[in-house]
C-alpha positions in Angstrom: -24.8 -14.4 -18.0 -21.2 -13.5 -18.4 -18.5 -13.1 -16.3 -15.5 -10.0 -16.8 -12.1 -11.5 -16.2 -9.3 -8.9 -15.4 -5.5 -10.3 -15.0 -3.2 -8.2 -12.8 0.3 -7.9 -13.0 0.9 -5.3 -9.7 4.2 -3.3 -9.5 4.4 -4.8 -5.3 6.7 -1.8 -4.4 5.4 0.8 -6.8 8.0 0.3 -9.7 11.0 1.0 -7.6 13.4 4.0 -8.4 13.3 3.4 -12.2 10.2 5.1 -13.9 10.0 2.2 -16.5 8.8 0.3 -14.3 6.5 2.3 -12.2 3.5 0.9 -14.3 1.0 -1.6 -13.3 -0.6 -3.9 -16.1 -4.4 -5.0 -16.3 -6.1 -7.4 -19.3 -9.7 -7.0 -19.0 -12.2 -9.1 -21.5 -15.5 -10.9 -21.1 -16.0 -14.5 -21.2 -19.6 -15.7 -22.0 -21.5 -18.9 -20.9 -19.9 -21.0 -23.8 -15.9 -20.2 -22.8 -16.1 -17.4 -25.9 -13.7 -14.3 -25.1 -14.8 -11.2 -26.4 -13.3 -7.3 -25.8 -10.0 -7.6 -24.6 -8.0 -5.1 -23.9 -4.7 -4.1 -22.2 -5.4 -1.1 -19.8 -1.8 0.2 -18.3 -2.0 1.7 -14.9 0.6 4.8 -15.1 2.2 5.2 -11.1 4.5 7.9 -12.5 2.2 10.7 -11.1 0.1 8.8 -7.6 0.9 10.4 -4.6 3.4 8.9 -1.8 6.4 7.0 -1.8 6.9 4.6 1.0 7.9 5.7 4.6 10.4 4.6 6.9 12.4 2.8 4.4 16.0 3.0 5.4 17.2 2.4 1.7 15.0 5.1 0.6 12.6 4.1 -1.9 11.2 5.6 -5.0 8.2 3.4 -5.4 4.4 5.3 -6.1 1.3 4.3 -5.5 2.6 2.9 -1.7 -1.3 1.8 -0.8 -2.7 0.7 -4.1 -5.1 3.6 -4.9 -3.9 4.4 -8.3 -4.6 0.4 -9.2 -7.9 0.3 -6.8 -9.2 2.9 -8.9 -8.6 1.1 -11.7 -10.4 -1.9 -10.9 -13.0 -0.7 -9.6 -14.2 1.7 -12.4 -13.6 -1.8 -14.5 -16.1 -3.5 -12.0 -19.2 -1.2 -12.4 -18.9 -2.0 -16.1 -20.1 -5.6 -14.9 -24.0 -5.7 -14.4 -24.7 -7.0 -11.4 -26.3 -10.4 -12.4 -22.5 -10.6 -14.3 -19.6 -12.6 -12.3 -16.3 -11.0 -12.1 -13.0 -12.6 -11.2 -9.8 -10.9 -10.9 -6.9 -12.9 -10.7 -3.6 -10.9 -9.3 0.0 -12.5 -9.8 1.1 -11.5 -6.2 0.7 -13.2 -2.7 -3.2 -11.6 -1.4 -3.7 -13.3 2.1 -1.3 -15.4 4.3 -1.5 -16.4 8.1 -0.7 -14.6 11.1 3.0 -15.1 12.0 3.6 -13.0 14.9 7.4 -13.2 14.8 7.0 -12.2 10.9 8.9 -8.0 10.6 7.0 -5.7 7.6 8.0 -6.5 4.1 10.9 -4.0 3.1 12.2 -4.1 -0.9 15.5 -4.0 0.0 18.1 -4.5 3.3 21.1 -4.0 4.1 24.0 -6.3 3.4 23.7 -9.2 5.8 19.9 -8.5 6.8 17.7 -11.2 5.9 14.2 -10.7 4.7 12.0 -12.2 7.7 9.6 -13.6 4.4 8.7 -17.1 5.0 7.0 -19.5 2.1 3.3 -20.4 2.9 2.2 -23.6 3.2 0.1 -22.9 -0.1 3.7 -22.3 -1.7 4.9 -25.9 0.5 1.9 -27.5 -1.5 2.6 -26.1 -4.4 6.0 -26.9 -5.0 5.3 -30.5 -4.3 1.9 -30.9 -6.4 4.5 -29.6 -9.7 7.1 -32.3 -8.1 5.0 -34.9 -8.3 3.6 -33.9 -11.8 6.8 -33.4 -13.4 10.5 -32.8 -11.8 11.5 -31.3 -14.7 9.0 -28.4 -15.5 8.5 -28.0 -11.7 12.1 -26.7 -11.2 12.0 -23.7 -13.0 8.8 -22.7 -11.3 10.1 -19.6 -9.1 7.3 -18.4 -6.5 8.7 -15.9 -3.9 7.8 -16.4 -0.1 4.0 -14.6 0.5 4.5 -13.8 4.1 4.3 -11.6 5.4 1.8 -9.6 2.9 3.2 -6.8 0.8 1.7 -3.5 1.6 0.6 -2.3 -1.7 -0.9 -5.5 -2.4 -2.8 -5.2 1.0 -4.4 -2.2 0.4 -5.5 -3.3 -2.6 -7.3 -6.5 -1.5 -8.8 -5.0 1.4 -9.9 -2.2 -0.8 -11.5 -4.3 -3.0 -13.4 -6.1 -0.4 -15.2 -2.6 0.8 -16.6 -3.2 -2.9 -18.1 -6.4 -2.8 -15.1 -8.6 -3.5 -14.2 -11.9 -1.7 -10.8 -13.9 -1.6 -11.3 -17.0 -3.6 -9.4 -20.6 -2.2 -10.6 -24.7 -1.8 -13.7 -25.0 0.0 -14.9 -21.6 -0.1 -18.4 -20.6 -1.4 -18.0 -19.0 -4.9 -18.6 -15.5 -4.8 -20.2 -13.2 -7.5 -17.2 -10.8 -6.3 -13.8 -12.8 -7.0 -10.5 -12.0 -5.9 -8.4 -14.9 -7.0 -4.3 -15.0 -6.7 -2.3 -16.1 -9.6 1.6 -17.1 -10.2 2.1 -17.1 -13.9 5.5 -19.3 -13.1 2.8 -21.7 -11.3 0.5 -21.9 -14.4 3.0 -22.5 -16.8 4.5 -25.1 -14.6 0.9 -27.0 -14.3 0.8 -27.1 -18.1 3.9 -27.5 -19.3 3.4 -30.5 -17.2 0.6 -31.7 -18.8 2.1 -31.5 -22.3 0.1 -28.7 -22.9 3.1 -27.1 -24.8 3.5 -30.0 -27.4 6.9 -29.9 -28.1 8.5 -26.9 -26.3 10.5 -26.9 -23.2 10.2 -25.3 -19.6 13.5 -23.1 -20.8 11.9 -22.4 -23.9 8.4 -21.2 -22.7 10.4 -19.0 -19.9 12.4 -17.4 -22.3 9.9 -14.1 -22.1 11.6 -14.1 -18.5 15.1 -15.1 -19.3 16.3 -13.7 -22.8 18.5 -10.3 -22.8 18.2 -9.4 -26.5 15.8 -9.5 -29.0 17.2 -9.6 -33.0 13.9 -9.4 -34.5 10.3 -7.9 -33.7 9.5 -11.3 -35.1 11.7 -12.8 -32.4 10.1 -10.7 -29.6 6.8 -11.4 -30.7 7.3 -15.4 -30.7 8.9 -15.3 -27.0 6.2 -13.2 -26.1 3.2 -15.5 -27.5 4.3 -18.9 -26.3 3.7 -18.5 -22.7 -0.2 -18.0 -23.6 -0.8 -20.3 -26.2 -0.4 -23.0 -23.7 -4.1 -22.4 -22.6 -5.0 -23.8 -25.8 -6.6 -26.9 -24.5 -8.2 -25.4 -21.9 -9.8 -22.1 -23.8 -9.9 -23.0 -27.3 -8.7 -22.0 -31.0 -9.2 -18.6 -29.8 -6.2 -18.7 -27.3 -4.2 -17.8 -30.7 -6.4 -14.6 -30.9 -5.4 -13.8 -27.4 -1.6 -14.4 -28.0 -1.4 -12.1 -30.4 -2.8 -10.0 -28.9 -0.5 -10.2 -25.8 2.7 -10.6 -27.8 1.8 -7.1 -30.0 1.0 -5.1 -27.0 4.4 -6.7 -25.7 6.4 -6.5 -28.3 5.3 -2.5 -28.9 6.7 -1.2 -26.3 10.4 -2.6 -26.9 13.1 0.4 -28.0 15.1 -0.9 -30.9 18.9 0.0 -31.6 21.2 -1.0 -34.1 18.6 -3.8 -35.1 18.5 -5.4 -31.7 16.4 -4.3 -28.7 17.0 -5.3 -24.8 14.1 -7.3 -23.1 12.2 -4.8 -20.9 10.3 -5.6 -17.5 7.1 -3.8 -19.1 7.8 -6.8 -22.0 7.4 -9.2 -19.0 4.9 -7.8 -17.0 2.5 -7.6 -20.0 3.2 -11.6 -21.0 2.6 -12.4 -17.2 -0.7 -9.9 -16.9 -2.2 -11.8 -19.5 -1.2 -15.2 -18.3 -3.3 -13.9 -14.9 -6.2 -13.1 -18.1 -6.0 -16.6 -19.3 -5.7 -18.2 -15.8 -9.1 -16.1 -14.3 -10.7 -17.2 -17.7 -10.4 -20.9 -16.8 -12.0 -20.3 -13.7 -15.1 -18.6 -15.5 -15.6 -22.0 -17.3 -14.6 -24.4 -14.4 -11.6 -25.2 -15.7 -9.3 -24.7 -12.7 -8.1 -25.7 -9.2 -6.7 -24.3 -6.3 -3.7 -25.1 -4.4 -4.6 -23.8 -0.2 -7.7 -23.4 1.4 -7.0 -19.6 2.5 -5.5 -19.9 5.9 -2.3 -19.5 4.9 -2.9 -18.5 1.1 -4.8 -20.1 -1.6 -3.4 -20.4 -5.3 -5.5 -20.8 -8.3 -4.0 -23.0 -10.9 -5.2 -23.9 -14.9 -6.7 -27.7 -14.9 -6.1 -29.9 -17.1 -7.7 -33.7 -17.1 -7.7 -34.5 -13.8 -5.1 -33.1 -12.1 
């Protein structure tokens, strides 16, 4: 038997205004029963083209793809390349289930100055934040989740799209599923190994840098920022997590338009790192390598484990 894995990084509001980043990013590979990766490959969802923007949006917003069918597609013409005595896990960096809070208003992208949000952390995210304090203060505070609740549209109309297919939210105490729909924060992950010294000699900053760097001097430079955030999973997948990085930091890197031998970071350069962080993250699930933080009523995080917590 062996399982797909499929990382998600999902545009939540369609990209925004800015066609650059209307794009969503999927890694899809196969892990067999001995933890070997095989057939990855980085399979860019284009929004540029869906149909609909989002309604009612007093800011007026340029976002595609407002109900997730462009990225439901996607996945599930991935899916029925799984047999169906094959697992398969996708693991989505975004918030995909969250508690009823009636005084909770719709999630909007944007408000007016002086307008708060209405989102509210889940107590998933509560946990969460003090599990990484109680690990280590340090890599814990540059671990930046936003609030889950109430659920973003895009990404509800994905998950519940995805459950018509077979699929079924994974969290602590739940019976595995053949089907599994798992939520991911790459800031999380890195957090929970950085933590575990799983970075040797790097730094929270330094790891993060794929998220925090303007400028890049050197395709070398770009592809070293890139690969860091991934070879972290080293201990938990292998030699081959140096494949895998590679991999990653090319497909990153690629995309980067150079000018006067420098070249600014781009969000497709970080939504392609953090895609494949989801990859590595739903890959240490496959081989029971992972934990989760929430038991799904109010959210359910899935985490990289390494020793024993």
């Amino acid at each position: 038997m062996q399982t797909l894995c499929i990382g998600v990084d999902i545009a939540w509001w369609g990209g925004g205004k800015r066609k650059a980043f209307q794009t969503d990013h999927v890694w899809a590979g196969w892990v067999d029963a001995a933890g070997q990766i095989s057939r990855l490959e980085h399979l860019p969802v284009d929004l540029k083209d869906s149909l609909g923007v989002f309604p009612q949006h007093p800011c007026g917003l340029y976002g595609k793809d407002p109900y997730g069918a462009a990225l439901l597609d996607r996945l599930s013409k991935l899916s029925e390349k799984a047999e169906i005595w094959d697992d398969v896990i996708i693991a989505i960096d975004a918030p995909l289930e969250s508690a009823v809070r009636p005084v909770a208003r719709p999630r909007r992208p944007c408000y007016r100055r002086g307008e708060t949000s209405g989102a509210q952390r889940r107590s998933c995210e509560h946990q969460l934040g003090d599990y990484l304090r109680s690990l280590n203060p340090i890599w814990a505070k540059d671990v930046n989740v936003q609030p889950g609740s109430p659920l973003f549209p895009r990404i509800s109309g994905v998950v519940e799209g995805l459950k018509t297919i077979g699929y079924r939210l994974g969290a602590s105490g739940r019976q595995k599923s053949t089907r599994s729909l798992v939520e991911i924060f790459p800031s999380a992950s890195i957090g929970v190994l950085g933590a575990s010294e799983s970075y040797l000699n790097s730094d929270s900053t330094k790891v993060r840098r794929y998220k925090t760097v303007r400028h890049f001097y050197s395709i070398d430079d770009a592809y070293e920022i890139a690969r860091e955030p991934i070879v972290g999973f080293k201990g938990l997948l292998g030699s081959q997590i140096s494949q895998i990085a590679d991999q990653v930091a090319i497909t990153a890197a690629a995309n980067l338009k150079w000018k006067d031998e420098h070249a600014a970071r781009s969000k497709y350069f970080d939504d392609v790192v953090d895609a494949g962080i989801a990859f590595a993250t739903g890959a240490c699930l496959a081989i029971g390598k992972s934990f989760w933080i929430g038991d799904g009523s109010d959210g359910a995080i899935l985490l990289p484990k390494v020793g024993d917590r």
